[in-house]
N, C-alpha and C positions, 0 to 999 in steps of 0.2 A: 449424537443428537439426531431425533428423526425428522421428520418433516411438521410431523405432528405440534414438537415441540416447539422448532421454529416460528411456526405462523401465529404458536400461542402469544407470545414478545412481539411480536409487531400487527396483533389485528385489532386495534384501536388507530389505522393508518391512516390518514384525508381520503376517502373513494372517490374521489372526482378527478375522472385517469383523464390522461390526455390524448388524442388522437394521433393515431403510429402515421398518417398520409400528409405527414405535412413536411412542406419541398426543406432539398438541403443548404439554402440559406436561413429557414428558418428553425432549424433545429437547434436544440442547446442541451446542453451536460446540466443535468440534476447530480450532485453531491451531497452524499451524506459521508461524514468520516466522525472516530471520535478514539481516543489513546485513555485508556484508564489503571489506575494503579491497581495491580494484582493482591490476593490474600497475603501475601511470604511479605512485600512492600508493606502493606499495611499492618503487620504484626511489628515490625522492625520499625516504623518510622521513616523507610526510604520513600522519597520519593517517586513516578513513574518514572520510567527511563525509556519508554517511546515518547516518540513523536509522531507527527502525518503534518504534510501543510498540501497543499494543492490550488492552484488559479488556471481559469478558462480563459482563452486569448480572445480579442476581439476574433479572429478566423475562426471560431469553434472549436479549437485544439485543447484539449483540458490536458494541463501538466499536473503529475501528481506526484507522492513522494509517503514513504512509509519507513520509521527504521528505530530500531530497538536496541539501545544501548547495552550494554555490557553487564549484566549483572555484579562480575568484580570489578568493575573500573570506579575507579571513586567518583568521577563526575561523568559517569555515561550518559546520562539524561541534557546533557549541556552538548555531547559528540552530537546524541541524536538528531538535538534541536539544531544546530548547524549545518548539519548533512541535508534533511529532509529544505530547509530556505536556500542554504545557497545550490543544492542541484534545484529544486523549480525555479532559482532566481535566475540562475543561468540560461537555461532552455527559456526562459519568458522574456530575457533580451537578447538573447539571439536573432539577428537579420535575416532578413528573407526565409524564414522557416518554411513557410507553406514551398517554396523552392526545393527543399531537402527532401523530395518524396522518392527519393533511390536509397536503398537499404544502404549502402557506402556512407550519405549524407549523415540518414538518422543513427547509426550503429557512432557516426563522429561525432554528432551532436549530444549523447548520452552520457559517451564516454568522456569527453569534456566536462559535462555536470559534475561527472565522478569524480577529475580531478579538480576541477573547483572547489568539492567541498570536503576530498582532503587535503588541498594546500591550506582552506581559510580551517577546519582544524588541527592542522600541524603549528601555526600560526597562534591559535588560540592557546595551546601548548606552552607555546612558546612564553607567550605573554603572561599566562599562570606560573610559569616558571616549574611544571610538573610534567612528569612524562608524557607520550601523546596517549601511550594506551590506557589512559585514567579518563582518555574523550573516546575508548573503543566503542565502535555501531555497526550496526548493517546499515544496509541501504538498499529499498527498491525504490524504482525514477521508472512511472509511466508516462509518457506521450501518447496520446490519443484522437484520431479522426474519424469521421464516417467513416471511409474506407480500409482505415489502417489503425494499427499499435503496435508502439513502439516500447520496447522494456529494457531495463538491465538492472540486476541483480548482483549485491555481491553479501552474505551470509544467507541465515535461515529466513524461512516466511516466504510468500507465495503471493503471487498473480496472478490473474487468469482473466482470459475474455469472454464474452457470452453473444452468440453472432443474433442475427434476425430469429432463426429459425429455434430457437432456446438452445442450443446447444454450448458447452462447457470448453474452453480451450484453455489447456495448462500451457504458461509464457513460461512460466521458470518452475524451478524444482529447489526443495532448499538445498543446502549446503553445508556438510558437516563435516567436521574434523576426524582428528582418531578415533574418537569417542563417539557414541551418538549425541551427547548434551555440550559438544564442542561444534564452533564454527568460525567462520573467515570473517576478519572485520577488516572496515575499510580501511581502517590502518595498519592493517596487515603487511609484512612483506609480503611483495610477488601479490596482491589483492585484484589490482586492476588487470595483472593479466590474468587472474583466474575471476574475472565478472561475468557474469553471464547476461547475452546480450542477443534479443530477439524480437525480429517482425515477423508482427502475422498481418496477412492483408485478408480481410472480408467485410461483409455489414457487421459493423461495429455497434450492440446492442448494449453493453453492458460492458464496464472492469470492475474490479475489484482487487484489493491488495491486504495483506495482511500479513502480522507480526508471527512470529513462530509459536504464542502462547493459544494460538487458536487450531496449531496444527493437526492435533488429534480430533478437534472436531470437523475442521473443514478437510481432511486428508483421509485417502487411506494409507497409512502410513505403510507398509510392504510397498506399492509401489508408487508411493506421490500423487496419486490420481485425484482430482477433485472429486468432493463428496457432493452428488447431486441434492441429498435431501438437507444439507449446510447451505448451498449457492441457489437454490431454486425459490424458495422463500424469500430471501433476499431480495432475490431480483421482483417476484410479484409487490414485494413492501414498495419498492423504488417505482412502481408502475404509479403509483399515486399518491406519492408525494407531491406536495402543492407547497408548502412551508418546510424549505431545509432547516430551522432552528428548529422545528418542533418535532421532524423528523429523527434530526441528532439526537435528541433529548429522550427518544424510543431506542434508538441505539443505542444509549449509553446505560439505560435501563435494560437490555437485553445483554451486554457484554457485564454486568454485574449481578447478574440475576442466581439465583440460587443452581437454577442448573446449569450453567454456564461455568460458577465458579467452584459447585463440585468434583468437574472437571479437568479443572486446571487452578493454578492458583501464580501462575505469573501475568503480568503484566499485558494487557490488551492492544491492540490497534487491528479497528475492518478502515479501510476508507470501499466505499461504494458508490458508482456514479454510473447513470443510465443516460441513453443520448436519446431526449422524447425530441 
């Protein structure tokens, strides 16, 4: 996709931007996210099998969460929806957070989401009385401040920050199996210790998160690099957003669009969130 394309799907956006000079107690995370069911789902009758949830803390800290169930797992869509609430549920009762600003702290506090939300799916397993990999997901879990992000990753799909200055920072890389169309899920053996878990500290302008069915657009897939003319659009759509429902509702419009799903034909999730 080129740039051109992008800006065609979101320039119908509210222009009434907000001013970048305003102090950092007053600042706040704009969200937009949105998970939609792929062409291959919609021929078949399945339903999506991502999820996204995300909440902003009263400290300004937006937790967010993106993860894309299984394609063979019979109730992947149920792993996903677990994974993505209990890791932001986690991290959003978690005590004294804004304390946690040494990478030791946050690298603890992520990885704890991680096992929270495969005990409470192994759990949910349990209680369906069906194997756990019938709940297989990935899972990305952002943390996010003015000055800092916090990520961890365990299968495909991608992260990335975008500081003051427009520039693009890749947090994770995906993650794939034998195959290239294989990857780790959280309920994987050996999972948690193969997650991927990373701070970046700068002016924190911008994250974004995404499901593996965007990868070819948002990637150069040879070397994992974020696609500038995928993330740079974005981020301008997010400058003027005034109404996140009405916002999502362009999102969701843009992740089904005919050129979008020429592209690709699995299952979607952007979540995007800007700190005006």
């Amino acid at each position: 996709m080129n740039n051109h394309e992008n800006q065609h799907h979101f320039q119908s956006a509210n222009h009434n931007g907000r001013s970048h000079c305003a102090s950092i107690d007053q600042l706040r995370w704009q969200t937009v996210a949105a998970s939609v069911r792929g062409v291959s789902h919609e021929k078949t009758g399945q339903p999506c099998q991502d999820a996204n949830s995300w909440k902003v803390l009263p400290e300004g800290i937006l937790v967010a969460a993106v993860a894309d169930g299984a394609g063979s797992a019979m109730l992947s869509e149920i792993g996903a929806n677990i994974a993505v609430q209990i890791a932001v549920e986690t991290v959003c009762t978690a005590k004294n957070i804004l304390q946690m600003l040494d990478d030791k702290s946050l690298r603890w506090l992520l990885m704890s989401a991680f096992k929270a939300a495969r005990f409470e799916i192994e759990i949910e397993a349990s209680v369906r009385q069906i194997a756990v990999r019938e709940l297989a997901t990935t899972l990305i879990l952002i943390v996010a401040a003015p000055q800092w992000v916090a990520v961890a990753q365990v299968g495909d799909g991608v992260a990335i920050a975008g500081d003051a200055e427009g520039n693009i920072i890749p947090l994770t890389t995906p993650q794939f199996g034998e195959y290239i169309n294989e990857t780790i899920f959280l309920i994987s053996p050996g999972a948690l210790d193969q997650t991927q878990v990373h701070v970046w500290r700068g002016d924190t302008a911008y994250v974004a998160a995404l499901s593996d069915g965007l990868q070819m657009l948002a990637l150069n897939m040879q070397d994992n690099v974020p696609h500038a003319p995928f993330f740079k659009p974005l981020f301008r759509f997010m400058e003027h957003v005034t109404d996140e429902n009405s916002a999502t509702e362009q999102l969701v419009k843009f992740l089904t669009s005919p050129r979008v799903r020429e592209k690709t034909n699995d299952d979607l999730t952007l979540l995007v969130a800007r700190l005006s």
